[in-house]
C-alpha positions in Angstrom: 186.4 116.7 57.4 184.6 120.1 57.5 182.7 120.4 60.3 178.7 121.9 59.7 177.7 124.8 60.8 174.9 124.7 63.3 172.8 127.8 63.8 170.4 127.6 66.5 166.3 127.6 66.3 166.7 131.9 66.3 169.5 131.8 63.7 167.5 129.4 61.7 164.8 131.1 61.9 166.2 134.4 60.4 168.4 132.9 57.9 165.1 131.7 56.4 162.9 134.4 57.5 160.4 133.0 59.5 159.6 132.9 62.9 161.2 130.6 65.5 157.5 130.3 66.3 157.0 128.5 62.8 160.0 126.9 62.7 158.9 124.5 66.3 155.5 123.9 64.7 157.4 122.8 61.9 159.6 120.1 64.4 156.3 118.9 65.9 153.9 118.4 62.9 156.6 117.4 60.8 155.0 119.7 58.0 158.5 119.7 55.8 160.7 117.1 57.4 163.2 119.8 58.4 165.9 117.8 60.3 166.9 119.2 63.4 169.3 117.8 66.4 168.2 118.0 69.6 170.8 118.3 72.4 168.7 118.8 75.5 166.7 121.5 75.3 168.5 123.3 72.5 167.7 122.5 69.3 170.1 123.5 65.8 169.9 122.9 62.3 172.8 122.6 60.0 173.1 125.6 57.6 173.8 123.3 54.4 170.2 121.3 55.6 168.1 124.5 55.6 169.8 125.5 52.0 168.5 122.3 50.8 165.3 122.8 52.0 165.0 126.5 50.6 166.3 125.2 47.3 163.5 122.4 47.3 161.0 125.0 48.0 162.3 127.1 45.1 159.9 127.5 41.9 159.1 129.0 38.5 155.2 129.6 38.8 152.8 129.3 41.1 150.4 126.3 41.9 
């Protein structure tokens, strides 16, 4: 079994460009429903996760 690779709240946050800022406001209000583990204080997000979530947010015209 592979094991995911976790980037932390910084790593997250670059890999899809936003702030870390934006990505803890996202964690409290729940805007998305981004999963996240929480190990302490440090908080990660699986790379695959945050692919999924960009290719959910992926569209052909605007609103």
């Amino acid at each position: 079994m592979k094991k995911p690779e976790l980037l932390n709240r910084n790593e997250a946050a670059d890999y899809i460009s936003v702030k870390p800022q934006t990505l803890s406001v996202w964690a409290t209000t729940g805007r998305y429903g981004l999963p996240f583990i929480k190990v302490g204080r440090k908080v990660f997000y699986r790379r695959e996760e945050l692919d999924q979530f960009l290719d959910t947010r992926t569209s052909t015209q605007t609103q």
